[in-house]
matplotlib code that plots the C-alpha trace (Angstrom):
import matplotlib.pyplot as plt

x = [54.2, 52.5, 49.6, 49.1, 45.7, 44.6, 42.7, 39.9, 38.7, 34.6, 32.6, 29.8, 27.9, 27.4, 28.4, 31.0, 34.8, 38.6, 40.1, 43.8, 42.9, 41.8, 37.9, 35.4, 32.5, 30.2, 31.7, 34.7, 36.4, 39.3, 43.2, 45.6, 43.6, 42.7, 38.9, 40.0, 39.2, 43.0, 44.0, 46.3, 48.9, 48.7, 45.6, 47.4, 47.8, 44.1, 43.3, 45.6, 43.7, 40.1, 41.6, 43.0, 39.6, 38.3, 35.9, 34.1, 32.2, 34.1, 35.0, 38.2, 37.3, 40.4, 40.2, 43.2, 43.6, 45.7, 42.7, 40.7, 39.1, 38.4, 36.6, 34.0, 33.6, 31.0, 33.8, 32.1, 34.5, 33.6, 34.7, 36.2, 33.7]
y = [-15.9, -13.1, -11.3, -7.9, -6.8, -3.0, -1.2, 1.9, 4.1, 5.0, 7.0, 5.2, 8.1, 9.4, 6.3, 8.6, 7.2, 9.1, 10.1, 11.6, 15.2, 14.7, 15.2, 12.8, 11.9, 9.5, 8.1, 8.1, 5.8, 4.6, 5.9, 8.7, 12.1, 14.0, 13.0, 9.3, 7.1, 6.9, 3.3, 2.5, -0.8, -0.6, -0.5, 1.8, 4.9, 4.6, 4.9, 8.0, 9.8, 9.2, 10.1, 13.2, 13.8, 13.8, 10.5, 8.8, 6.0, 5.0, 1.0, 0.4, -1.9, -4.5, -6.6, -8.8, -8.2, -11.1, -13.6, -12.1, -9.6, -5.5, -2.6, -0.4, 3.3, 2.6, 0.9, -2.5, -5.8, -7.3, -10.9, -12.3, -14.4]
z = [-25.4, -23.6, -25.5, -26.6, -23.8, -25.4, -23.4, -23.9, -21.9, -21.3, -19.1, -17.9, -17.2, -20.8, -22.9, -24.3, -25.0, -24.8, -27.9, -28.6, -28.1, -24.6, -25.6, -24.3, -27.4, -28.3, -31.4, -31.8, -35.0, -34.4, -36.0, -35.9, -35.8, -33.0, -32.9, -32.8, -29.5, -27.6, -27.1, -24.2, -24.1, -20.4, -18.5, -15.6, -18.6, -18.5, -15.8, -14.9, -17.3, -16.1, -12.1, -14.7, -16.3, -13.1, -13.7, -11.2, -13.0, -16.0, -17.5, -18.9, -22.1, -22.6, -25.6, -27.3, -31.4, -31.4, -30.8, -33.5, -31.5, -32.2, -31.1, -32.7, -33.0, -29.6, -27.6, -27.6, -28.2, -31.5, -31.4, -34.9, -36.8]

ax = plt.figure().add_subplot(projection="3d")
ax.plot(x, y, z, "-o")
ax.set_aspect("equal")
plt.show()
């Protein structure tokens, strides 16, 4: 069975993370409105829209829910306990 990689995008040279409206900020939580960090199923969506943005230092955060693990509203993996 193949699992589920999500992936986020962050710009390294601000800490600051992609949300749905196309805005880069700081914090952003996670779910459906505009201010809400965007989460990609494929890492190559991603990375379209930082060459998009116009990015030049940026991570692409992957992490796997189906092992337990999630994201905060920083864009740092949080491992299950």
């Amino acid at each position: 069975m193949k699992r589920k990689m999500l992936t986020v995008l962050r710009n390294d040279e601000d800490g600051s993370l992609y949300c749905q409206d196309g805005k880069m900020r700081t914090l952003a939580p996670l779910g459906t409105h505009g201010f809400c960090m965007k989460i990609w199923r494929k890492p190559g969506f991603a990375r379209r829209a930082a060459e998009k943005y116009g990015l030049r230092n940026y991570t692409l955060t992957h992490f796997y829910p189906e092992k337990g693990e999630s994201i905060n509203q920083l864009g740092e993996v949080v491992a299950a306990t």
